[in-house]
PQR file with spaces between the fields and no chain letter, atoms N, CA, C, O and H, PARSE charges and radii, in Angstrom:
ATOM       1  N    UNK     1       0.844   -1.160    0.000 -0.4000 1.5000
ATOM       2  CA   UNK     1       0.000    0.000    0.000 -0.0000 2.0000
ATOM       3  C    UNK     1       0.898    1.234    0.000  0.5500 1.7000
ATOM       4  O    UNK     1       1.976    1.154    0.589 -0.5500 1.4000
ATOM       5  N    UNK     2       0.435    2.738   -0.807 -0.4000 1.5000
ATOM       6  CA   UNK     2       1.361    3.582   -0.901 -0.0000 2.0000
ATOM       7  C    UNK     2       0.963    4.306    0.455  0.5500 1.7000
ATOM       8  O    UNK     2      -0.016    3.782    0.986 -0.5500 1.4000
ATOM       9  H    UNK     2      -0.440    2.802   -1.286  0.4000 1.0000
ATOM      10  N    UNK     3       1.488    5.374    1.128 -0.4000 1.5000
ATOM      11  CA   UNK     3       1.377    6.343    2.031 -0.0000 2.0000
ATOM      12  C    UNK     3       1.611    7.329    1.209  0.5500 1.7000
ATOM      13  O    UNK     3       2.733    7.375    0.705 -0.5500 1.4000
ATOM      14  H    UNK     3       2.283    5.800    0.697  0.4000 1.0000
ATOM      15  N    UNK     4       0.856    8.117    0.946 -0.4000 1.5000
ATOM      16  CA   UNK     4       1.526    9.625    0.386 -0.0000 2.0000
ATOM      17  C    UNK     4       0.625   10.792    0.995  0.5500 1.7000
ATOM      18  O    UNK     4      -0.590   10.728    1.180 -0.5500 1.4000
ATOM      19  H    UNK     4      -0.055    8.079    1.355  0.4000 1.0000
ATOM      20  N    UNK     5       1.663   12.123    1.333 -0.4000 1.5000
ATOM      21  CA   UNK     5       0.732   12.814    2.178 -0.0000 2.0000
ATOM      22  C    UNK     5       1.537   14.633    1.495  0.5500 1.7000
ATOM      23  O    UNK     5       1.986   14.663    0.349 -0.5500 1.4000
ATOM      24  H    UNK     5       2.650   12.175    1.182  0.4000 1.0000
ATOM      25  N    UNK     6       1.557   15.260    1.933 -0.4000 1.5000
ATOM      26  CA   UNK     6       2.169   16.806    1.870 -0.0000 2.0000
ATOM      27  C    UNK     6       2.118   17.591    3.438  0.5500 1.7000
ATOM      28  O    UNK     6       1.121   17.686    4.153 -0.5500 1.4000
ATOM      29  H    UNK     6       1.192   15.236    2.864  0.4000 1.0000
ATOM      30  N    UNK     7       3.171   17.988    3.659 -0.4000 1.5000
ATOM      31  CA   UNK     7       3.744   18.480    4.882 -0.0000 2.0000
ATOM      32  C    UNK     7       4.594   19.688    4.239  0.5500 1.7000
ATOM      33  O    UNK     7       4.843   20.036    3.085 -0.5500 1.4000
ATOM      34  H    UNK     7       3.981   17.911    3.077  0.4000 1.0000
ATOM      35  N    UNK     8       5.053   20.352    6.029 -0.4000 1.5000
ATOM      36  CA   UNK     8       6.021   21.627    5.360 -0.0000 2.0000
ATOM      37  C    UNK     8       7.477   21.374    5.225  0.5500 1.7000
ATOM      38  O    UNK     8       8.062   20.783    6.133 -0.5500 1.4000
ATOM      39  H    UNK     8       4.850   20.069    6.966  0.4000 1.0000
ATOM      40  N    UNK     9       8.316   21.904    3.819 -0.4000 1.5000
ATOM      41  CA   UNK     9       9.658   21.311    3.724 -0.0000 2.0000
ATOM      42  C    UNK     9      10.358   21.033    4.730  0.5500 1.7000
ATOM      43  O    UNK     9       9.760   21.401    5.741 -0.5500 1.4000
ATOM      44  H    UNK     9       7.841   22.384    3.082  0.4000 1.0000
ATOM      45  N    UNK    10      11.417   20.522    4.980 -0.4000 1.5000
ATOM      46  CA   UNK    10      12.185   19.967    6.517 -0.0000 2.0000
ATOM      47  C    UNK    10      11.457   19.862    7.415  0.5500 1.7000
ATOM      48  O    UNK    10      11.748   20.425    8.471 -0.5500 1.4000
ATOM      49  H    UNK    10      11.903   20.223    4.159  0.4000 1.0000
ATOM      50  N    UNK    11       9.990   18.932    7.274 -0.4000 1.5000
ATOM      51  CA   UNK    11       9.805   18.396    8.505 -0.0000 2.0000
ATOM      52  C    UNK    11      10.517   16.992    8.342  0.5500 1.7000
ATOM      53  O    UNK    11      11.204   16.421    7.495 -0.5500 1.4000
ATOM      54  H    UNK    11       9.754   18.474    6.417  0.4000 1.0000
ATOM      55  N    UNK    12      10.044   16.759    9.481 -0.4000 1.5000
ATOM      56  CA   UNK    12      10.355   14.830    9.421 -0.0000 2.0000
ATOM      57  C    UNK    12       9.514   14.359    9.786  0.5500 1.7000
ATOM      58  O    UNK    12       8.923   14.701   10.811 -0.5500 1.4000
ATOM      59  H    UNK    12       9.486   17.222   10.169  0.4000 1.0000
ATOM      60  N    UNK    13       9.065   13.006    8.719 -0.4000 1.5000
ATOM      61  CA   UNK    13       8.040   12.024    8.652 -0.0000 2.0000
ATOM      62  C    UNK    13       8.729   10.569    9.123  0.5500 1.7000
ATOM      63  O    UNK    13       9.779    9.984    8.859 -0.5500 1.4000
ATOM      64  H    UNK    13       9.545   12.729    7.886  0.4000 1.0000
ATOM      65  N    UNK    14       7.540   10.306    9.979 -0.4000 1.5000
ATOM      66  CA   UNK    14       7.927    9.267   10.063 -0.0000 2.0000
ATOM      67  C    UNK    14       6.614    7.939   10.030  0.5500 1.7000
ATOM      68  O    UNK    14       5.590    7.873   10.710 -0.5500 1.4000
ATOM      69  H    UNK    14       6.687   10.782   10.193  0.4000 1.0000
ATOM      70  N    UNK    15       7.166    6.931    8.902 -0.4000 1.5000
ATOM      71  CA   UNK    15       5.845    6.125    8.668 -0.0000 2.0000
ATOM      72  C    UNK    15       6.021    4.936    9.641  0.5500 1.7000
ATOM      73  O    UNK    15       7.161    4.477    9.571 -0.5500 1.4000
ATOM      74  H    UNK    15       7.998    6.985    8.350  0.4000 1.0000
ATOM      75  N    UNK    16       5.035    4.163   10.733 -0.4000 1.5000
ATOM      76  CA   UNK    16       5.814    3.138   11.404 -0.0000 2.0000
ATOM      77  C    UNK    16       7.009    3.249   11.528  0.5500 1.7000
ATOM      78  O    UNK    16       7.902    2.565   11.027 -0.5500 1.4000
ATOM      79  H    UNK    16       4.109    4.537   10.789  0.4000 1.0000
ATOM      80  N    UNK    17       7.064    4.068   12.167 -0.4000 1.5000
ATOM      81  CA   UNK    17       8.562    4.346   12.867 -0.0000 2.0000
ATOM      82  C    UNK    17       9.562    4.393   12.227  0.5500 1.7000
ATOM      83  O    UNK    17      10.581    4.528   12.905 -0.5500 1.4000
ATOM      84  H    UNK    17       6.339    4.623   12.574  0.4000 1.0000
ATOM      85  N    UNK    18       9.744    4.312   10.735 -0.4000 1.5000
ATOM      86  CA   UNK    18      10.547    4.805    9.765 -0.0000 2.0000
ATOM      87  C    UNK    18      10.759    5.725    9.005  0.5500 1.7000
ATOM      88  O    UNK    18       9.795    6.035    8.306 -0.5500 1.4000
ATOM      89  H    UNK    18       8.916    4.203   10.184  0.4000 1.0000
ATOM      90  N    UNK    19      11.570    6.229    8.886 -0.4000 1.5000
ATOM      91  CA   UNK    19      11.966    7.601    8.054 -0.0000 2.0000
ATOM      92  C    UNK    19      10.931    7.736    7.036  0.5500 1.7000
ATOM      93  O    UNK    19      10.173    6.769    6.968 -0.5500 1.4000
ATOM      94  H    UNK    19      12.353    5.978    9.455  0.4000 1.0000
ATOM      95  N    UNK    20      10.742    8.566    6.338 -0.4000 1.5000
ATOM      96  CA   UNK    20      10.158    8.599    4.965 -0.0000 2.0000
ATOM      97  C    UNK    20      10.972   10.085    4.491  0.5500 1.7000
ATOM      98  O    UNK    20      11.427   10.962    5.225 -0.5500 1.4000
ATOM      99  H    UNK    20      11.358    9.352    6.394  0.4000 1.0000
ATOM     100  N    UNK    21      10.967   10.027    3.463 -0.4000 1.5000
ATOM     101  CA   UNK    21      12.099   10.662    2.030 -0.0000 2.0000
ATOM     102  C    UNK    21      11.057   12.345    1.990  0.5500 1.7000
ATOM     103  O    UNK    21      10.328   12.503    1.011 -0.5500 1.4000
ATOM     104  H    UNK    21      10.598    9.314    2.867  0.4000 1.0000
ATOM     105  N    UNK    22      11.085   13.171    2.801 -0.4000 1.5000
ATOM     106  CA   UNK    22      10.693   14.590    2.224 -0.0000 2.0000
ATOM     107  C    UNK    22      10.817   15.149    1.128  0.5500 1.7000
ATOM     108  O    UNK    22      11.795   15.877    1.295 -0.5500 1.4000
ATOM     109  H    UNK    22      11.678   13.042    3.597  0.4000 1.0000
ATOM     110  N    UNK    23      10.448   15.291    0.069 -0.4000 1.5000
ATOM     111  CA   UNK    23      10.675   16.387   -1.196 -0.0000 2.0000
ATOM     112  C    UNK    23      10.997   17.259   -0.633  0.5500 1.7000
ATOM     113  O    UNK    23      10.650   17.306    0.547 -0.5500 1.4000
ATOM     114  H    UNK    23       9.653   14.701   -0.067  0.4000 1.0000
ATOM     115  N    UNK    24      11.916   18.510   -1.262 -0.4000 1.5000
ATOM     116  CA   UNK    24      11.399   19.945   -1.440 -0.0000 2.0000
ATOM     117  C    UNK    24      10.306   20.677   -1.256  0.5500 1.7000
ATOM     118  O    UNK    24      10.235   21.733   -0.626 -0.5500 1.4000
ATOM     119  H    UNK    24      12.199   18.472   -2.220  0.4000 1.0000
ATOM     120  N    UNK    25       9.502   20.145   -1.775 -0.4000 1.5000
ATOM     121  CA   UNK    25       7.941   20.429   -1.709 -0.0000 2.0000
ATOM     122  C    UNK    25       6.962   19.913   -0.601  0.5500 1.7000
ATOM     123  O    UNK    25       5.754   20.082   -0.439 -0.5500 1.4000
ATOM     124  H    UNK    25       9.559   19.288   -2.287  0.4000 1.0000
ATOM     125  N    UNK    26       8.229   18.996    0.340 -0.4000 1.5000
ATOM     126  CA   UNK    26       7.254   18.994    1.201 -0.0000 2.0000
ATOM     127  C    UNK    26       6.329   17.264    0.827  0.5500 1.7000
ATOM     128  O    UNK    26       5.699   16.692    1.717 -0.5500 1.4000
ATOM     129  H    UNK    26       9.210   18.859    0.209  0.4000 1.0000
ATOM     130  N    UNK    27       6.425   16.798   -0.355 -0.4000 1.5000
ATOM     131  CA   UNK    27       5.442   15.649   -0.237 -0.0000 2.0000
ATOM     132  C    UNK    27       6.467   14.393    0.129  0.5500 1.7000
ATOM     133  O    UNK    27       7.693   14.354    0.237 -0.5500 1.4000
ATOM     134  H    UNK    27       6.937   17.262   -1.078  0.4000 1.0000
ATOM     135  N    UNK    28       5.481   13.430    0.265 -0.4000 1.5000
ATOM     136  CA   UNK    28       5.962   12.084    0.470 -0.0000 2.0000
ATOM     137  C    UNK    28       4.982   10.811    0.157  0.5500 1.7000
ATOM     138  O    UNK    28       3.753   10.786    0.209 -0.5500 1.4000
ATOM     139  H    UNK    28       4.486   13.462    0.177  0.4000 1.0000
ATOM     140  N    UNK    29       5.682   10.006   -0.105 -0.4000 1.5000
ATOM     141  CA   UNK    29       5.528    8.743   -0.560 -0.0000 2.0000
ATOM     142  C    UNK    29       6.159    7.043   -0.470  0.5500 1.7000
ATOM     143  O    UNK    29       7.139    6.494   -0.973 -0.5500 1.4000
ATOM     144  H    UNK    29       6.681   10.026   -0.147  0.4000 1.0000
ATOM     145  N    UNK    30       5.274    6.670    0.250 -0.4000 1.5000
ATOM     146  CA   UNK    30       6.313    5.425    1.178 -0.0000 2.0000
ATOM     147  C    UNK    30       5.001    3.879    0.757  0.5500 1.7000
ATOM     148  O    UNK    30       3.789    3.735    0.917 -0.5500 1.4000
ATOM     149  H    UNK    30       4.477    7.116    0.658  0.4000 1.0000
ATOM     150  N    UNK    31       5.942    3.152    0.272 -0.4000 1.5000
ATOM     151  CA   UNK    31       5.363    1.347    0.518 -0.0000 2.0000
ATOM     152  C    UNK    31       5.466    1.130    1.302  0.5500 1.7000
ATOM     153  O    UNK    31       6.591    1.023    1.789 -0.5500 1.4000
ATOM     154  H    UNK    31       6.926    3.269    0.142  0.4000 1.0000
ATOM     155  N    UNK    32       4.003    0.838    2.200 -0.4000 1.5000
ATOM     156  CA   UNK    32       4.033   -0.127    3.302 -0.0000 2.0000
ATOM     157  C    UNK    32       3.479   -1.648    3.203  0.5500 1.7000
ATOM     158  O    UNK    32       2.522   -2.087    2.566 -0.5500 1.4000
ATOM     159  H    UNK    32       3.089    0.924    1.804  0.4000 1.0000
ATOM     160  N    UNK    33       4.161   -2.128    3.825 -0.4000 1.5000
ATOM     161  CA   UNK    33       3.685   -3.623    3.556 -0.0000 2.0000
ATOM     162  C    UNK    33       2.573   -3.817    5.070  0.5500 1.7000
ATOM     163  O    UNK    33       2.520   -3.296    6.184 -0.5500 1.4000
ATOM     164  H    UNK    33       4.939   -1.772    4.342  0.4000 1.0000
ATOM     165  N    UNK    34       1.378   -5.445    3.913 -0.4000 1.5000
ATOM     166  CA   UNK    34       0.056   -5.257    4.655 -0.0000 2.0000
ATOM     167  C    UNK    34      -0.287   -6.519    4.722  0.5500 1.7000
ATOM     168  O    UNK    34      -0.464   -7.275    3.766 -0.5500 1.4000
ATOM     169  H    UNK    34       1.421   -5.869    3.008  0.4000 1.0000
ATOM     170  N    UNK    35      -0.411   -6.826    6.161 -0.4000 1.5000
ATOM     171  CA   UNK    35      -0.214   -8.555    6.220 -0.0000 2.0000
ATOM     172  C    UNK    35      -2.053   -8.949    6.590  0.5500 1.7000
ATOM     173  O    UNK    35      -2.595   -8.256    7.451 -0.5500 1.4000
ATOM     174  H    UNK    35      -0.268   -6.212    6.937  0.4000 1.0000
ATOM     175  N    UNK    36      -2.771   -9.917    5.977 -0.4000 1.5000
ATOM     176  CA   UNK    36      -3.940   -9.799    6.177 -0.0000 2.0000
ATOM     177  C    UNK    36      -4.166   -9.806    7.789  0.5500 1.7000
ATOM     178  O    UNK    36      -3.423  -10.074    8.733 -0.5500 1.4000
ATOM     179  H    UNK    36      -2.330  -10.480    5.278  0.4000 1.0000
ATOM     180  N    UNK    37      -5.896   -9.279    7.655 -0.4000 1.5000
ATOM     181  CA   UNK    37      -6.487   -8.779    8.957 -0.0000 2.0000
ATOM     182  C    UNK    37      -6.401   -7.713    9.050  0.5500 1.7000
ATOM     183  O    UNK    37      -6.779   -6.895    8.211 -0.5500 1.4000
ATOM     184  H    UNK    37      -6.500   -9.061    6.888  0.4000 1.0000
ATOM     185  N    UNK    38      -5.897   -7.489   10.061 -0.4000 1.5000
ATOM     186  CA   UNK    38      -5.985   -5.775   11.059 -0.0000 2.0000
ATOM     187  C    UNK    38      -4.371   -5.241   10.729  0.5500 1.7000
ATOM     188  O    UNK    38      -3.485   -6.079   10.900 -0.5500 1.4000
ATOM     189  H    UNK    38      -5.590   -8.153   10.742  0.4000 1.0000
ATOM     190  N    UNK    39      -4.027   -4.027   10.317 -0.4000 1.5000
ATOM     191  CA   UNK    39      -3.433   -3.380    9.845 -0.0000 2.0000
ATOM     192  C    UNK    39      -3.371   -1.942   10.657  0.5500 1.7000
ATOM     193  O    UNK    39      -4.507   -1.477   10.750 -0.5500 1.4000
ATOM     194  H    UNK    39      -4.747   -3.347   10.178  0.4000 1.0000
ATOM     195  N    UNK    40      -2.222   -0.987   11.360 -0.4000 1.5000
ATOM     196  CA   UNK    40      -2.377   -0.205   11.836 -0.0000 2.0000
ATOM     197  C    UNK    40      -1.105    0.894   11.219  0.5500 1.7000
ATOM     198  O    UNK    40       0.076    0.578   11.359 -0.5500 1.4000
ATOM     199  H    UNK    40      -1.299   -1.365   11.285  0.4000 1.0000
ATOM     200  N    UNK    41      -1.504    2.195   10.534 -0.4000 1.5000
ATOM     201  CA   UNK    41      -0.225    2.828    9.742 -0.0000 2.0000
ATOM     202  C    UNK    41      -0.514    4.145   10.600  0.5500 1.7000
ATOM     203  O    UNK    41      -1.445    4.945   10.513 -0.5500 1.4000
ATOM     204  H    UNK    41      -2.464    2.453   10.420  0.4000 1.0000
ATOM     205  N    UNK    42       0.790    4.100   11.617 -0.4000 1.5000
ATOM     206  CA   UNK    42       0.852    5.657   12.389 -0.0000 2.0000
ATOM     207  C    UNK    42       2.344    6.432   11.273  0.5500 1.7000
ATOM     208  O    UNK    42       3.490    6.154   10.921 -0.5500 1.4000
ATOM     209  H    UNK    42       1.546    3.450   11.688  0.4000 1.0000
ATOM     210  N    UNK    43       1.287    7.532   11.111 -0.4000 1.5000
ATOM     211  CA   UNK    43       2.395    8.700   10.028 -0.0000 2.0000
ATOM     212  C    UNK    43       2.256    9.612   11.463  0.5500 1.7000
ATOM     213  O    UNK    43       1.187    9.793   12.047 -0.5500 1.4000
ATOM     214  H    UNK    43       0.356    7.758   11.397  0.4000 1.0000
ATOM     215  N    UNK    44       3.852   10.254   11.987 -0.4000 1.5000
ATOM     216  CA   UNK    44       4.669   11.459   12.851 -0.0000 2.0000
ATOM     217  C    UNK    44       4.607   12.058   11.737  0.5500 1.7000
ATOM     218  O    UNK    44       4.537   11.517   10.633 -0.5500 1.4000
ATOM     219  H    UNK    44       4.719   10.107   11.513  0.4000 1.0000
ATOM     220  N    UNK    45       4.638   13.601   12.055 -0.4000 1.5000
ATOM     221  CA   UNK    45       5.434   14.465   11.277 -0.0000 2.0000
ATOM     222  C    UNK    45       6.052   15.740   12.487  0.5500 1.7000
ATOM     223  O    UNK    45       5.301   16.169   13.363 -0.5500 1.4000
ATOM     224  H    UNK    45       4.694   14.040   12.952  0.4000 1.0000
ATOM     225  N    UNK    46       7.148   16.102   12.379 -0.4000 1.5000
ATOM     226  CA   UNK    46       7.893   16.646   13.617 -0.0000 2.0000
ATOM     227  C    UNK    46       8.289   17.794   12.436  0.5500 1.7000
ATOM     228  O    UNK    46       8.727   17.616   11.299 -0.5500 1.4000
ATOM     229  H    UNK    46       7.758   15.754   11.667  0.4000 1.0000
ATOM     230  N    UNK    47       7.959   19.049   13.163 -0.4000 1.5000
ATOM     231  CA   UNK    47       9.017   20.318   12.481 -0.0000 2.0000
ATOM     232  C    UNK    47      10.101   20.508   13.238  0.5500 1.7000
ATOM     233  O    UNK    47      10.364   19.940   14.298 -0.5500 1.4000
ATOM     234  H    UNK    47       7.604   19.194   14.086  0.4000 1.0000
ATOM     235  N    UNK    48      10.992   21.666   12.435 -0.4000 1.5000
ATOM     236  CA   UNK    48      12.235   22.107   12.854 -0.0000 2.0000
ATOM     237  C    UNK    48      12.149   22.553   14.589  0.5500 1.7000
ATOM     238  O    UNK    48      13.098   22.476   15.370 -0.5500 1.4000
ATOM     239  H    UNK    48      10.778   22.128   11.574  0.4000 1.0000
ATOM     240  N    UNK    49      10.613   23.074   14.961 -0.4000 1.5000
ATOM     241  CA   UNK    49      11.124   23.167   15.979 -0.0000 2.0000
ATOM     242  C    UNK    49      10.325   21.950   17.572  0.5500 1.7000
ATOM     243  O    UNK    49       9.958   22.157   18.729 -0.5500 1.4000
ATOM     244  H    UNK    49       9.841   23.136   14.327  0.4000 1.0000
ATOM     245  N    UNK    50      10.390   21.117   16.926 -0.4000 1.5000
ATOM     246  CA   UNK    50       9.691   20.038   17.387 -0.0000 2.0000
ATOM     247  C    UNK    50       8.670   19.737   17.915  0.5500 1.7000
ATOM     248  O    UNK    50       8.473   18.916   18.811 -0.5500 1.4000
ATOM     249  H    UNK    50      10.688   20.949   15.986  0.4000 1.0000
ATOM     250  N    UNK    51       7.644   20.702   17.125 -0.4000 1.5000
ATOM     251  CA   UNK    51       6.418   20.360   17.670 -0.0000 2.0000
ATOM     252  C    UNK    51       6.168   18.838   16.570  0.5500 1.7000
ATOM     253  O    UNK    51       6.940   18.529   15.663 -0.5500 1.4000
ATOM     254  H    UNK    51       7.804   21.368   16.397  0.4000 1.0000
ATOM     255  N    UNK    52       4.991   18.119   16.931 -0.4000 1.5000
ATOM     256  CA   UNK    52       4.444   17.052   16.005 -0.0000 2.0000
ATOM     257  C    UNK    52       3.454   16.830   16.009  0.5500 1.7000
ATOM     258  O    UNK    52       2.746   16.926   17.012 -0.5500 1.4000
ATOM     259  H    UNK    52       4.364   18.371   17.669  0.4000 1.0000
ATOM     260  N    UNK    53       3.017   16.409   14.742 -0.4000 1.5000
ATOM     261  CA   UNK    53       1.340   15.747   14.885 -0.0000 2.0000
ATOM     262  C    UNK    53       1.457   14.412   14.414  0.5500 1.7000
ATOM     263  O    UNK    53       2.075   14.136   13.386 -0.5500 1.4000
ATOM     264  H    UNK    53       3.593   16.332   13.928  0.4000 1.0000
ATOM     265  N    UNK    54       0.753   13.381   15.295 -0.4000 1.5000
ATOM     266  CA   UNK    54       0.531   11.790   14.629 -0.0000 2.0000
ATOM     267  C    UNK    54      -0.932   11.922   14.206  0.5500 1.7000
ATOM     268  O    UNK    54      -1.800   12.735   14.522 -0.5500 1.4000
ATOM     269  H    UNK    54       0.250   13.605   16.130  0.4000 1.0000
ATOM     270  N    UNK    55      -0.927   10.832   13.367 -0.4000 1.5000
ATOM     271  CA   UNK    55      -2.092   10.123   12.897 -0.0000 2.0000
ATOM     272  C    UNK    55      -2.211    8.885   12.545  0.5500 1.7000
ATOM     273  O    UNK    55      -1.423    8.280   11.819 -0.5500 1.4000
ATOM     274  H    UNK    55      -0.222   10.171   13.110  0.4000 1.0000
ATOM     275  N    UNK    56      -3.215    8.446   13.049 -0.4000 1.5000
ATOM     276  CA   UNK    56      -3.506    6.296   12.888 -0.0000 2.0000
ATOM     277  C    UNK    56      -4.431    5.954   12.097  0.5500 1.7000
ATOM     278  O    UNK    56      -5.626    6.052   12.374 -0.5500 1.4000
ATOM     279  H    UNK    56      -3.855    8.938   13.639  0.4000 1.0000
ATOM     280  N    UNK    57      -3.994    5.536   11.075 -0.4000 1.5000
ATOM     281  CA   UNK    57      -5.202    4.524    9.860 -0.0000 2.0000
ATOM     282  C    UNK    57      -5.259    3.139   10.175  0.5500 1.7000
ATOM     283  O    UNK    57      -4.207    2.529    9.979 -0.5500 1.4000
ATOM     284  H    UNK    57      -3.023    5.456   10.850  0.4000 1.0000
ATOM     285  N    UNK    58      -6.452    2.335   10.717 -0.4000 1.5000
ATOM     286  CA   UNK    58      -6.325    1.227   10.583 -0.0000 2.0000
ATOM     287  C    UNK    58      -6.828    0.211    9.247  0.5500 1.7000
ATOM     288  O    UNK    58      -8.020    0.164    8.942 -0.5500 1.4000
ATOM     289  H    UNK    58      -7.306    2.830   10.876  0.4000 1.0000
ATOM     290  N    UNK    59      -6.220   -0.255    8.810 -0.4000 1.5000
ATOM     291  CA   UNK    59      -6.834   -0.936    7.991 -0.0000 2.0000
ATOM     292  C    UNK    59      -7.216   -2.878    7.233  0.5500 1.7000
ATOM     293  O    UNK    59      -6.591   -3.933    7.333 -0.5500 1.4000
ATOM     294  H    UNK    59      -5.252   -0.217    9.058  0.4000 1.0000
ATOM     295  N    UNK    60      -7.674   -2.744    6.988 -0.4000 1.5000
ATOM     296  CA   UNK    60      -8.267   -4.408    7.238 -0.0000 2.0000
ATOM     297  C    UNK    60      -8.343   -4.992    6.194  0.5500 1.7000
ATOM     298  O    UNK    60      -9.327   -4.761    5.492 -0.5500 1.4000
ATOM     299  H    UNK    60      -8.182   -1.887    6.906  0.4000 1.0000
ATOM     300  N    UNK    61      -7.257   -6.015    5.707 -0.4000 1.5000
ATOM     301  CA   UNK    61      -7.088   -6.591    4.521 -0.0000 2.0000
ATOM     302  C    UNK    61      -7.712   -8.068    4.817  0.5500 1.7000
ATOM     303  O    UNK    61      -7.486   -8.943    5.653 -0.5500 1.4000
ATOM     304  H    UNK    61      -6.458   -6.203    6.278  0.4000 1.0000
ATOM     305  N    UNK    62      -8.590   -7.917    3.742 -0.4000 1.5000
ATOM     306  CA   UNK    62      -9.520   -9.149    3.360 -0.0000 2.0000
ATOM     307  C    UNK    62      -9.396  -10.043    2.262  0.5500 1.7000
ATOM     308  O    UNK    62     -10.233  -10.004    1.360 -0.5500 1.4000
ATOM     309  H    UNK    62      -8.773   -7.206    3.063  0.4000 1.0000
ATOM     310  N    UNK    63      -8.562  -10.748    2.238 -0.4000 1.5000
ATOM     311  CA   UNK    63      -8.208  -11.814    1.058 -0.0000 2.0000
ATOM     312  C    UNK    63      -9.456  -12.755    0.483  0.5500 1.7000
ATOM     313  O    UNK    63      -9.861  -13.646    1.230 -0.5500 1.4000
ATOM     314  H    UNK    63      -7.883  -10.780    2.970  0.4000 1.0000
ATOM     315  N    UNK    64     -10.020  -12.602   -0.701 -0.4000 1.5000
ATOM     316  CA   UNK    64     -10.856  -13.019   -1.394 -0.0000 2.0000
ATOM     317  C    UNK    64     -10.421  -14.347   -1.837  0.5500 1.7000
ATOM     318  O    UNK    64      -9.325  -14.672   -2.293 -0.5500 1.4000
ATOM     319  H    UNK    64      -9.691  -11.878   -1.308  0.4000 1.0000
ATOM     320  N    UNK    65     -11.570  -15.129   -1.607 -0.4000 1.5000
ATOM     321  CA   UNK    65     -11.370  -16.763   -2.276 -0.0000 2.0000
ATOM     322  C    UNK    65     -11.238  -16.886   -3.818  0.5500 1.7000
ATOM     323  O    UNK    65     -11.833  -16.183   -4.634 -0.5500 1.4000
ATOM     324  H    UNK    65     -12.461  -14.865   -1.237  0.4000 1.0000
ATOM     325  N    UNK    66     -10.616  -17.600   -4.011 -0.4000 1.5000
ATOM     326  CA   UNK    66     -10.393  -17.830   -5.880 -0.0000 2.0000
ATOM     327  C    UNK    66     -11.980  -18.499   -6.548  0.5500 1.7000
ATOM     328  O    UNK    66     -12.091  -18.737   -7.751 -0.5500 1.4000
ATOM     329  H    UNK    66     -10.132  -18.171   -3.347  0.4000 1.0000
């Protein structure tokens, strides 16, 4: 699944607790991997002067029978 979001240049993102790649511009774009069931993707974003905001998507992968 992609993550992609827009923030202000030099913040820092962080997807599940991993870095994610800032543009210039501020956007981003990260593969997360999604194991069936219950699924939980917390995106940080921290500015220069360390304030932050999180946010939690849960999501629920349902594998369809053939």
């Amino acid at each position: 699944m992609e993550v992609s979001g827009q923030t202000d240049p030099g913040t820092e993102v962080l997807i599940n607790g991993q870095p994610a790649e800032v543009d210039a511009d501020g956007s981003f774009n990260v593969a997360v991997g999604l194991s069936s069931g219950g699924n939980s993707i917390t995106v940080v974003a921290r500015n220069k002067a360390g304030r932050e905001t999180s946010v939690i998507r849960r999501v629920e992968v349902v594998n369809a029978e053939p």
